[in-house]
C-alpha positions in Angstrom: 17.5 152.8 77.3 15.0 154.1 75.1 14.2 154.5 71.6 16.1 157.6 71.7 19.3 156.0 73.2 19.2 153.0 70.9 19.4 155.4 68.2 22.6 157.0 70.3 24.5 153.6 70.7 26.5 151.8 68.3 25.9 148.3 68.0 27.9 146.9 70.7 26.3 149.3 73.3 22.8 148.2 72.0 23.3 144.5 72.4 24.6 144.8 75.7 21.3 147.1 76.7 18.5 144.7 74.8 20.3 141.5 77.1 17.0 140.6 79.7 14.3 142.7 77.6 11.5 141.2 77.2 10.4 140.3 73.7 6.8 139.7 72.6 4.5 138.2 70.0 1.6 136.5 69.9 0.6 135.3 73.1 4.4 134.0 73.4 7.2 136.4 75.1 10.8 135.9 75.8 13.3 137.5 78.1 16.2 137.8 75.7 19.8 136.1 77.0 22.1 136.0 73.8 22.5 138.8 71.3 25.1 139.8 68.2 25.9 143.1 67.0 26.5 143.3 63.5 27.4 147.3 62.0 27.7 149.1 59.5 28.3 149.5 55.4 31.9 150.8 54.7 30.8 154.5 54.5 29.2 154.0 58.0 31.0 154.2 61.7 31.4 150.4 62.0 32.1 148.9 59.4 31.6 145.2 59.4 31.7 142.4 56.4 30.0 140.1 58.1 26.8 142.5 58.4 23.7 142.2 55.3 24.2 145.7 55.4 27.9 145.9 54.0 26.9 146.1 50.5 24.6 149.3 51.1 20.9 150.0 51.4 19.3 147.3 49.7 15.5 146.5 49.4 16.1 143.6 51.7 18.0 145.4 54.6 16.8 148.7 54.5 15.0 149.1 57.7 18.7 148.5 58.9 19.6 151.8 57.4 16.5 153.5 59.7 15.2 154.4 62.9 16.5 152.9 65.4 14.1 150.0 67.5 12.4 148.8 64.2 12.3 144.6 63.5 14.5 143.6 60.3 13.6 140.0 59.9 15.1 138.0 57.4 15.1 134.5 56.2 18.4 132.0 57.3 18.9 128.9 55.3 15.4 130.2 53.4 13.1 128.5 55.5 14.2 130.1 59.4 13.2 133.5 60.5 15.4 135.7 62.3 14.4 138.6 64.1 16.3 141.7 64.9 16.4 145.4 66.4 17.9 148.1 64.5 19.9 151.0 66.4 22.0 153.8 65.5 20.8 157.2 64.2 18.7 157.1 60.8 20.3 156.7 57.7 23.2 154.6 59.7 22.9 151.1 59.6 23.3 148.9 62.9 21.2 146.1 64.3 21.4 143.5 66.8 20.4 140.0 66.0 18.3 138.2 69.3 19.5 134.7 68.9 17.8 133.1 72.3 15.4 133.9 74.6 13.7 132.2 78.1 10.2 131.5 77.4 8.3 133.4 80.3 4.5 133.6 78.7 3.2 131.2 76.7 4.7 128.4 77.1 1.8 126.2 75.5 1.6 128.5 72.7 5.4 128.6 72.0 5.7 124.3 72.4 2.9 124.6 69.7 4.9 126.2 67.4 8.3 124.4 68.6 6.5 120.7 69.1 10.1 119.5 68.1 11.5 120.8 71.5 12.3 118.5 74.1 13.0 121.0 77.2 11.3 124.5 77.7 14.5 126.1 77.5 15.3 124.2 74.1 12.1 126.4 72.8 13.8 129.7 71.9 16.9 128.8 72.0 19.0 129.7 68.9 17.7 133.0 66.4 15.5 130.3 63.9 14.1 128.5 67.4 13.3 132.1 68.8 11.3 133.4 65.5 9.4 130.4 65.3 8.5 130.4 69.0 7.3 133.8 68.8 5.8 133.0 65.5 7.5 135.8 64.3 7.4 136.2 60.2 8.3 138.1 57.1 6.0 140.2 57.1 7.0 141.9 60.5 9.6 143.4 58.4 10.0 146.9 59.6 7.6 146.9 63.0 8.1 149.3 65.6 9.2 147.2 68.6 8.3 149.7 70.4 5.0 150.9 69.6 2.4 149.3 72.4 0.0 148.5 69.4 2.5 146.4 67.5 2.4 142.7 66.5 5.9 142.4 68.0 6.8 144.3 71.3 10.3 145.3 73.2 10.9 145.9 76.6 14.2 146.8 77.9 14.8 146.4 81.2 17.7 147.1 83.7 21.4 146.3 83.2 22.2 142.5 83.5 25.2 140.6 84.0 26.7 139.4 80.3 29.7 137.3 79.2 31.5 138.3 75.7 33.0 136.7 72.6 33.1 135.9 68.9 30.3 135.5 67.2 28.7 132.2 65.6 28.5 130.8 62.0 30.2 134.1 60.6 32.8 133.2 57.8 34.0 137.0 58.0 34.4 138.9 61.1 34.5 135.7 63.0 36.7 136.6 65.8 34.9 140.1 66.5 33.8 139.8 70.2 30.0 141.2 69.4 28.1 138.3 70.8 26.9 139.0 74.3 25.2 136.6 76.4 23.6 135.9 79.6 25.8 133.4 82.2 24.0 130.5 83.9 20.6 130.1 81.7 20.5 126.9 79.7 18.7 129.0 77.1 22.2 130.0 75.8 23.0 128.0 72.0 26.0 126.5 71.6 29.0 128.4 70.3 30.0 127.4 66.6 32.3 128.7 64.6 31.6 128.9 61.0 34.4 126.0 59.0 34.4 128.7 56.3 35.9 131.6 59.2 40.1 131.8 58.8 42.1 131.9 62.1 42.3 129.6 64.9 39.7 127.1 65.0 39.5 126.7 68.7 38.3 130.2 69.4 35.6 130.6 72.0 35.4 126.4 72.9 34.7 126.8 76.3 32.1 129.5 75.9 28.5 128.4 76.0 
């Protein structure tokens, strides 16, 4: 998929595509193996109140509301960086938030940032872990991913094989299946659902 296509494909479609791409940032890079898709404001095609874009184009989330394959970084808990890629056609919000990754470059770098870690694949695993690892920050807000000359890089790569369900720590649009992940890598977080989320509290216990 290219830039072109992310800007084709809802959210769904473009977290399934970004699974094993290759993410990049100074001197650390990732193969991505857990994803969520979060949509659109209510005037948009996918509507979706657990998205920071539901309220409309804000200063904070506007790069979700452009071209598709830009970073929209934001802070979690004030203090954790999350990255994520934006898709969907311009003026359409959609992004999909990389929550872990498989440190393949840079594994001295990444344990440097992440001393905390005690296993390699503990290093990027969760969306704060990854940002850290990759020493992602704020002021990526709004990179290309896939300009060559950028700070922060994408490469997609071929179709992989992915498992679905809800996704995690979501107190609306809990049981949406939009989290994708990659089957048999450690690097997988844990599944948690969000004590503020209504419905059945068991959903997605077996999943990794």
């Amino acid at each position: 998929m290219s830039v072109a296509e992310l800007a084709d494909a809802d959210p769904p479609s473009a977290a399934r595509r970004i699974l094993g791409a290759t993410l990049r940032a100074r001197g650390v890079a990732v193969r991505v193996v857990e994803v969520e898709a979060y949509g659109s404001d209510p005037a948009g095609p996918w509507p979706d109140s657990a998205a920071h874009s539901f309220p409309g184009r804000t200063p904070r989330n506007s790069v979700m509301f452009g071209v598709a394959g830009s970073l929209y970084v934001y802070l979690s808990y004030g203090m954790h960086v999350c990255a994520n890629v934006t898709c969907g056609p311009d003026g359409t919000a959609g992004a999909v938030l990389i929550r872990a990754g498989e440190v393949i470059e840079g594994i001295d770098e990444a344990t440097a940032r992440r001393p905390t870690a005690r296993r390699v694949h503990d290093l990027a695993r969760g969306p704060g872990n990854l940002g850290k690892a990759l020493g992602i920050t704020l002021s990526d807000y709004g990179s290309h991913l896939f300009d060559p000359a950028a700070d922060v890089t994408l490469t997609l790569g071929s179709d992989v094989e992915y498992r679905t369900g809800p996704r995690v720590g979501v107190s609306t649009e809990a049981d949406r299946p939009w989290r994708f992940w990659m089957p048999n890598t450690a690097a997988v977080s844990a599944y948690r659902r969000s004590p503020r989320a209504p419905g059945p509290a068991d959903a997605g216990r077996s999943m990794p």
